[in-house]
PDB file of N, H, CA, C and O in Angstrom:
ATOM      1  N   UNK A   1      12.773 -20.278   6.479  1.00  0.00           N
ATOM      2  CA  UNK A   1      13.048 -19.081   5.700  1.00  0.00           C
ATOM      3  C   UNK A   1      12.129 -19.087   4.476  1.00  0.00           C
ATOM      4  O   UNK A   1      11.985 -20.123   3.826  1.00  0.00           O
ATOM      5  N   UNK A   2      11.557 -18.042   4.177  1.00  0.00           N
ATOM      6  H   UNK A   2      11.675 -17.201   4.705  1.00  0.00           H
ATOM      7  CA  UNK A   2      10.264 -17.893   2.955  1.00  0.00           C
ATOM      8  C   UNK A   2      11.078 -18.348   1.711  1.00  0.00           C
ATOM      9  O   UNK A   2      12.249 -18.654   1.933  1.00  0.00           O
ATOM     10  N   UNK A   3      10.678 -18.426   0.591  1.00  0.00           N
ATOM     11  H   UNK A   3       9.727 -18.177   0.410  1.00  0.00           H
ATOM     12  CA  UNK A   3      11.012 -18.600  -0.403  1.00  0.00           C
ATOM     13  C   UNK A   3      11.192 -17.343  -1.302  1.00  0.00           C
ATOM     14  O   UNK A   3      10.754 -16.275  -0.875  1.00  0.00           O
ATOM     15  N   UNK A   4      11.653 -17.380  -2.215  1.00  0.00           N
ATOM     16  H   UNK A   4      12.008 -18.248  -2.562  1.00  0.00           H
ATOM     17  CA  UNK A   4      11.444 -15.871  -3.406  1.00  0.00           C
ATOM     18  C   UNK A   4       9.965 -15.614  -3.513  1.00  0.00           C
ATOM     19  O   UNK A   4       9.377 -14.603  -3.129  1.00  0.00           O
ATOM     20  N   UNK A   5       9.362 -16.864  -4.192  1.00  0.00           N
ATOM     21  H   UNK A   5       9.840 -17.685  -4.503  1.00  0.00           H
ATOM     22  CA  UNK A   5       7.730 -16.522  -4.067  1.00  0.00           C
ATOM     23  C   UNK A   5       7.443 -16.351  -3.417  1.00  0.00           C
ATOM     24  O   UNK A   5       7.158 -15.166  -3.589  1.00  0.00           O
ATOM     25  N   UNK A   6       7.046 -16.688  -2.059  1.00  0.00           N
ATOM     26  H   UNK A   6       7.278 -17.651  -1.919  1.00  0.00           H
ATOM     27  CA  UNK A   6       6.688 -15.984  -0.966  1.00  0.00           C
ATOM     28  C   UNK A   6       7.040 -14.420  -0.388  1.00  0.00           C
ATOM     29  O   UNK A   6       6.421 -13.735   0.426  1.00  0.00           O
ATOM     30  N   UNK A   7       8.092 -14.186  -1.024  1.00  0.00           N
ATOM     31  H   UNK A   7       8.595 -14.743  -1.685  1.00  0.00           H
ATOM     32  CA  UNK A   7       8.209 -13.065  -0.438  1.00  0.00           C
ATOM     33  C   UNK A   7       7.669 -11.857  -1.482  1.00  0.00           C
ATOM     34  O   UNK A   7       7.161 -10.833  -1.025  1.00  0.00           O
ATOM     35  N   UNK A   8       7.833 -12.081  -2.954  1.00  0.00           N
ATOM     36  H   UNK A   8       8.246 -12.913  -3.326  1.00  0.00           H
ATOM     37  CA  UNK A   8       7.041 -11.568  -3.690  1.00  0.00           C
ATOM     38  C   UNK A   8       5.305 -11.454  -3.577  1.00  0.00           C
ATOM     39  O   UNK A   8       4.676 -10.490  -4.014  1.00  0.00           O
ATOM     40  N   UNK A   9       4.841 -12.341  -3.073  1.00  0.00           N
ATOM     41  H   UNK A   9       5.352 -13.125  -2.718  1.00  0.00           H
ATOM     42  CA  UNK A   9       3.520 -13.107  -2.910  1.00  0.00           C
ATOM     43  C   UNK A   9       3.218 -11.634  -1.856  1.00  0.00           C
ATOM     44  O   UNK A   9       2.492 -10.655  -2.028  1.00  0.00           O
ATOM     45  N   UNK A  10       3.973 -11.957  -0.946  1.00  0.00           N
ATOM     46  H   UNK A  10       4.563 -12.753  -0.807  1.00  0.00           H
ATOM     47  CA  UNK A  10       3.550 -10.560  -0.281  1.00  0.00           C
ATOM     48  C   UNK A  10       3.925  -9.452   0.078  1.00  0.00           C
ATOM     49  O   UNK A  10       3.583  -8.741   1.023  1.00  0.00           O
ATOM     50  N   UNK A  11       4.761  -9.310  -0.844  1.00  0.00           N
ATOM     51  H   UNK A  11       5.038  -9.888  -1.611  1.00  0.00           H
ATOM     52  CA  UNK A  11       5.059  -7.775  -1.470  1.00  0.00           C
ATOM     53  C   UNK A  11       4.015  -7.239  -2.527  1.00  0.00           C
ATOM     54  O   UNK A  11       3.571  -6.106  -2.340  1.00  0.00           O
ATOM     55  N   UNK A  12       3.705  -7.761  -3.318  1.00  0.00           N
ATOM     56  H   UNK A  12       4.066  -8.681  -3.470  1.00  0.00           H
ATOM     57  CA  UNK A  12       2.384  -7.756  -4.111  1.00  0.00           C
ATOM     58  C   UNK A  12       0.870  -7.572  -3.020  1.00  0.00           C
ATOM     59  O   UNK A  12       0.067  -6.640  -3.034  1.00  0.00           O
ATOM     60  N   UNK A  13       0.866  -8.641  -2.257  1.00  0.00           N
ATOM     61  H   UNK A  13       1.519  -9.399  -2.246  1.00  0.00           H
ATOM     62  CA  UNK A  13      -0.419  -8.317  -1.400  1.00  0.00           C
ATOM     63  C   UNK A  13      -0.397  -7.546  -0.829  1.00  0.00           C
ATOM     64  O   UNK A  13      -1.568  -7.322  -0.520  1.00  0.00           O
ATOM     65  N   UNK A  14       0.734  -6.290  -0.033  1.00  0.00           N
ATOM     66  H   UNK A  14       1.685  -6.472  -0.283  1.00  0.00           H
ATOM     67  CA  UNK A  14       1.017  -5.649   0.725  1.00  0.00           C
ATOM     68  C   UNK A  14       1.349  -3.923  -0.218  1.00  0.00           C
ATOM     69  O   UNK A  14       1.619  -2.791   0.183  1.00  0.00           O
ATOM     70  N   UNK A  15       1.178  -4.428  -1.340  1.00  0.00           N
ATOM     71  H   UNK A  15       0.959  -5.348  -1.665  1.00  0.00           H
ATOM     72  CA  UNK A  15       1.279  -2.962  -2.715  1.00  0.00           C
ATOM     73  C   UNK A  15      -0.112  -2.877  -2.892  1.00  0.00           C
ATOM     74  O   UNK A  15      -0.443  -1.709  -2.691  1.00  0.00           O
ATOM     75  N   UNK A  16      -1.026  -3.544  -3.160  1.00  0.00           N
ATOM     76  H   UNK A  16      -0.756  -4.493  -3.323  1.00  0.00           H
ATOM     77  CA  UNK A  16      -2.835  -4.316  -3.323  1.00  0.00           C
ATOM     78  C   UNK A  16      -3.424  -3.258  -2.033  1.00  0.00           C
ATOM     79  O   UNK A  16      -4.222  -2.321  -2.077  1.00  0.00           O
ATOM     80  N   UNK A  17      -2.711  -3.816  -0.987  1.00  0.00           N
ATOM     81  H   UNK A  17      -2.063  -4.577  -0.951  1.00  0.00           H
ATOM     82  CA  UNK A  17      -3.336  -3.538  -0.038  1.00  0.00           C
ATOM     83  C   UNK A  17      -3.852  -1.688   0.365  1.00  0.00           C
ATOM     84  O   UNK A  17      -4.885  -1.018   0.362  1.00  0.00           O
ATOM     85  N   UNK A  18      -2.222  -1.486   0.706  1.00  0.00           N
ATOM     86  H   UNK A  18      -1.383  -2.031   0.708  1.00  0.00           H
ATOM     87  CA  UNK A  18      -1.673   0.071   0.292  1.00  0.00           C
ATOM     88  C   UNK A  18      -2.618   0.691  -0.775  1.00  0.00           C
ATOM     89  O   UNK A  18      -3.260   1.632  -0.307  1.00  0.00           O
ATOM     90  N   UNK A  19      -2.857   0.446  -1.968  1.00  0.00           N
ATOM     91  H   UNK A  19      -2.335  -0.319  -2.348  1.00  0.00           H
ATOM     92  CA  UNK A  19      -3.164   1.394  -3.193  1.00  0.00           C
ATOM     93  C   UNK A  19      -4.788   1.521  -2.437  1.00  0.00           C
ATOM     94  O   UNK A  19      -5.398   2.588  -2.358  1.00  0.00           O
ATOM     95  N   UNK A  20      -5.281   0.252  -1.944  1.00  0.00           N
ATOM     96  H   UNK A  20      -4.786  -0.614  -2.008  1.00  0.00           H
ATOM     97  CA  UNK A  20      -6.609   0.083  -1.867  1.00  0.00           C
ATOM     98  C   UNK A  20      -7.193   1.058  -0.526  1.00  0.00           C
ATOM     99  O   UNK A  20      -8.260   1.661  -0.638  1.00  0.00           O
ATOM    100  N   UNK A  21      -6.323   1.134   0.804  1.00  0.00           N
ATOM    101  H   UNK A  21      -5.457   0.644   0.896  1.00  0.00           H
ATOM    102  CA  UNK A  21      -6.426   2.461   1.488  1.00  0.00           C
ATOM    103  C   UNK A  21      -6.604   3.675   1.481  1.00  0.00           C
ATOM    104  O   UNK A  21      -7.297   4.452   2.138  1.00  0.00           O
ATOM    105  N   UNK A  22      -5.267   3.831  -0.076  1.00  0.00           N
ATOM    106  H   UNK A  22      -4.705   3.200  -0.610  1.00  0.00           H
ATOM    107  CA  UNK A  22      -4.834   5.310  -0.327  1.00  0.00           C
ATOM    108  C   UNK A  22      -6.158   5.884  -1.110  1.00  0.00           C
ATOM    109  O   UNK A  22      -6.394   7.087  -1.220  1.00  0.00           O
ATOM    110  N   UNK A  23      -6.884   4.965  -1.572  1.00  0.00           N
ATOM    111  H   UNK A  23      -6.692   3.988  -1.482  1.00  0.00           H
ATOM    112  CA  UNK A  23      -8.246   5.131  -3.159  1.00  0.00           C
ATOM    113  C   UNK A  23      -9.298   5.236  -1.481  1.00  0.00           C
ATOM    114  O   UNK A  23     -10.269   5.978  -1.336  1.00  0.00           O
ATOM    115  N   UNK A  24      -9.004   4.732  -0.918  1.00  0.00           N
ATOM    116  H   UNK A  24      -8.215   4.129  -1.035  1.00  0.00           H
ATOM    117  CA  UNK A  24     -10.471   4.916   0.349  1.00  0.00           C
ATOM    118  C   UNK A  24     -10.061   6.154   0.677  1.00  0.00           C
ATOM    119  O   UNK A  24     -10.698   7.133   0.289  1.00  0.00           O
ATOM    120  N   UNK A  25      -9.098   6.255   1.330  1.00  0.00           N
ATOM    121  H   UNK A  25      -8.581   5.459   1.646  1.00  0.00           H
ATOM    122  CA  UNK A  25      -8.825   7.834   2.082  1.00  0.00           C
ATOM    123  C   UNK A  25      -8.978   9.417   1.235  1.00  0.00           C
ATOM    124  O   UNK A  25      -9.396  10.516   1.599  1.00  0.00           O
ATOM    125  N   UNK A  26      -8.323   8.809  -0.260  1.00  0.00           N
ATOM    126  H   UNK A  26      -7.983   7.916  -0.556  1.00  0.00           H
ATOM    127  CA  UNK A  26      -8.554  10.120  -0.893  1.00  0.00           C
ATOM    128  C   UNK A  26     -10.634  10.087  -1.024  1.00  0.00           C
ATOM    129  O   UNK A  26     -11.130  11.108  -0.546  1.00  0.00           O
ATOM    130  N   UNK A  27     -11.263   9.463  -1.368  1.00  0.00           N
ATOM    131  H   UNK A  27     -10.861   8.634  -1.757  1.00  0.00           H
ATOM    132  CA  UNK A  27     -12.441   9.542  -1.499  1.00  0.00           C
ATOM    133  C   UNK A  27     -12.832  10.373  -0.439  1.00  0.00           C
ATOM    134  O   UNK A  27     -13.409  11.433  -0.677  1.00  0.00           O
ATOM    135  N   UNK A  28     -12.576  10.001   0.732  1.00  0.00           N
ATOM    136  H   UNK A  28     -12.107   9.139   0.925  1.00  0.00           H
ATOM    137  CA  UNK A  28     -13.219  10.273   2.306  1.00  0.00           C
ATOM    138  C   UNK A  28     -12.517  11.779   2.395  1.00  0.00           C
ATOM    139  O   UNK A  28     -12.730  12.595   3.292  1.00  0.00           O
ATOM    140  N   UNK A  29     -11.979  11.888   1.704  1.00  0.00           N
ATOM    141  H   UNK A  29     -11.806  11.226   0.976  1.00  0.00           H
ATOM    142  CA  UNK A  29     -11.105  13.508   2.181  1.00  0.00           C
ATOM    143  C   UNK A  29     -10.153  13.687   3.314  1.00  0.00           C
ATOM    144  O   UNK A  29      -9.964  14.751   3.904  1.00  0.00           O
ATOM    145  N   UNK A  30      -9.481  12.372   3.603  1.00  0.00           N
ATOM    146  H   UNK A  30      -9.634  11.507   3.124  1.00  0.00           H
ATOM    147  CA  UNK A  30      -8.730  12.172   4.221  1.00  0.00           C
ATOM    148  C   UNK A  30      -6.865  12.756   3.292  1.00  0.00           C
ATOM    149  O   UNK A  30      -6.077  12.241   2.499  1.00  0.00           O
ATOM    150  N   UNK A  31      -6.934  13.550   3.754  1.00  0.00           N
ATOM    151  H   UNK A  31      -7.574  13.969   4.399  1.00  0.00           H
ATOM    152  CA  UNK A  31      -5.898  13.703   2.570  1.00  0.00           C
ATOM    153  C   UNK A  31      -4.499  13.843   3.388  1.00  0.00           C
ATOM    154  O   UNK A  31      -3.492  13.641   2.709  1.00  0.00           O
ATOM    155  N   UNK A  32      -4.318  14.147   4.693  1.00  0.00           N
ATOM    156  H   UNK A  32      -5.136  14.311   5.244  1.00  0.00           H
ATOM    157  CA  UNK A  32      -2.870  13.668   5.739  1.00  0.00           C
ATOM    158  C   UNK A  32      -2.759  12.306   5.559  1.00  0.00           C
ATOM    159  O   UNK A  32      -1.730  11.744   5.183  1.00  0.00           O
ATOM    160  N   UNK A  33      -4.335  11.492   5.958  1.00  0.00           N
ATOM    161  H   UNK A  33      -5.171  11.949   6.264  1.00  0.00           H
ATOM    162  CA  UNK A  33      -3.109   9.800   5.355  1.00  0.00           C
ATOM    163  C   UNK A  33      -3.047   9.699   4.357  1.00  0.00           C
ATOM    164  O   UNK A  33      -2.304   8.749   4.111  1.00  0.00           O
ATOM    165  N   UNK A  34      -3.579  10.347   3.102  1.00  0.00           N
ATOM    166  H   UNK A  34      -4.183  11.119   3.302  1.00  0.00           H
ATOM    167  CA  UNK A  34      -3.227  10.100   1.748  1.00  0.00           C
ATOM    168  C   UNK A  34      -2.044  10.312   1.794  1.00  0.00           C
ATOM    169  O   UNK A  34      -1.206   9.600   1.241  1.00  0.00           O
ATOM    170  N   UNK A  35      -1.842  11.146   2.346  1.00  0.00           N
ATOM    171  H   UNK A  35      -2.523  11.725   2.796  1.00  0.00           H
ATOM    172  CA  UNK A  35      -0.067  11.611   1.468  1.00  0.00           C
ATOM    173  C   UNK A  35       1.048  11.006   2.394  1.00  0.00           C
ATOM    174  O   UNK A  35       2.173  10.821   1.929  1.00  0.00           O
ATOM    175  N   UNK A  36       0.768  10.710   3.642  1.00  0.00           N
ATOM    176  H   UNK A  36      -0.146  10.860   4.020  1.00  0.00           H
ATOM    177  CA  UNK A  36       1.522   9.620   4.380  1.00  0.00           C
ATOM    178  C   UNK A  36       1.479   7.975   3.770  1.00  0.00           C
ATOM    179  O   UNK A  36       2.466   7.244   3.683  1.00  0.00           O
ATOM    180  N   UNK A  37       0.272   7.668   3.436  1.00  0.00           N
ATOM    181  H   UNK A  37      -0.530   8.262   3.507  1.00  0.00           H
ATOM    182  CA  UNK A  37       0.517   6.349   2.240  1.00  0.00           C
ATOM    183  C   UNK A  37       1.021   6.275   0.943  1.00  0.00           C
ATOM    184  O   UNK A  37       1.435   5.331   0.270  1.00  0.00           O
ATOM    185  N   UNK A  38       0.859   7.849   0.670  1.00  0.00           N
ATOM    186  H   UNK A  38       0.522   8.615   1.217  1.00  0.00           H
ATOM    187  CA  UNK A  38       1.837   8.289  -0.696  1.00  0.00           C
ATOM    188  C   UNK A  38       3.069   7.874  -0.559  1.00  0.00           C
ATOM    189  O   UNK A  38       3.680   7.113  -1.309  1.00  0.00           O
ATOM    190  N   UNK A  39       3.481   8.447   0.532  1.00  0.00           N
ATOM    191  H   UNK A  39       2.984   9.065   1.141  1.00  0.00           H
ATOM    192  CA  UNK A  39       4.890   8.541   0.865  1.00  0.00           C
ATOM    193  C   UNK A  39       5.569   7.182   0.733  1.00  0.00           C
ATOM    194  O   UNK A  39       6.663   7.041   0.187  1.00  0.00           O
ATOM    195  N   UNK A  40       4.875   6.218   1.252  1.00  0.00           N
ATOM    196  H   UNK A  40       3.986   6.333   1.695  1.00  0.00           H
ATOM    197  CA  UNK A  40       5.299   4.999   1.534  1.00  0.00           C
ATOM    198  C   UNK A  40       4.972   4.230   0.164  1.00  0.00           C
ATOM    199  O   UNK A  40       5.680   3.273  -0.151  1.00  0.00           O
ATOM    200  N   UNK A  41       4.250   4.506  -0.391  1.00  0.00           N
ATOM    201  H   UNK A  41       3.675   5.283  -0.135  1.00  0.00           H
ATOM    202  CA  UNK A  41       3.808   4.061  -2.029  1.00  0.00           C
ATOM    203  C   UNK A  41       4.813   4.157  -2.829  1.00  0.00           C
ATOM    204  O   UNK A  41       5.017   3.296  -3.685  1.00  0.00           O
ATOM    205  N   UNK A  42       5.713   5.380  -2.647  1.00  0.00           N
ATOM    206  H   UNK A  42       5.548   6.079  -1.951  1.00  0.00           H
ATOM    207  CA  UNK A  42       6.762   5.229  -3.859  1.00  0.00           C
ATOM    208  C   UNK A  42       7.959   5.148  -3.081  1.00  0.00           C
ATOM    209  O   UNK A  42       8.994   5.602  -3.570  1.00  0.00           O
ATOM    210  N   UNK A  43       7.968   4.708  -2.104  1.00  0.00           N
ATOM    211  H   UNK A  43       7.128   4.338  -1.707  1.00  0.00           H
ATOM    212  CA  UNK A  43       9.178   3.780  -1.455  1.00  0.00           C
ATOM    213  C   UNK A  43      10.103   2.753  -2.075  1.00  0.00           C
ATOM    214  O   UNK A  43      10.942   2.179  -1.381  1.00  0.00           O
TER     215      UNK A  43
END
């Protein structure tokens, strides 16, 4: 079973990850998965 840190560890890498998609897609003019990673961003 993970630990607290661990599970923070990648909840953090997995928020990192997310923001870093949503900043690619809006650039690209992808703006349906923007707002589908939005969605899940303020989850």
């Amino acid at each position: 079973m993970p630990g607290i840190s661990d599970i923070i560890k990648d909840s953090v890498v997995e928020f990192s990850r997310l923001q870093d998609w949503m900043l690619s897609s809006k650039e690209h003019g992808d703006m349906d998965t923007y707002q589908m990673m939005h969605k899940r961003y303020i989850e």
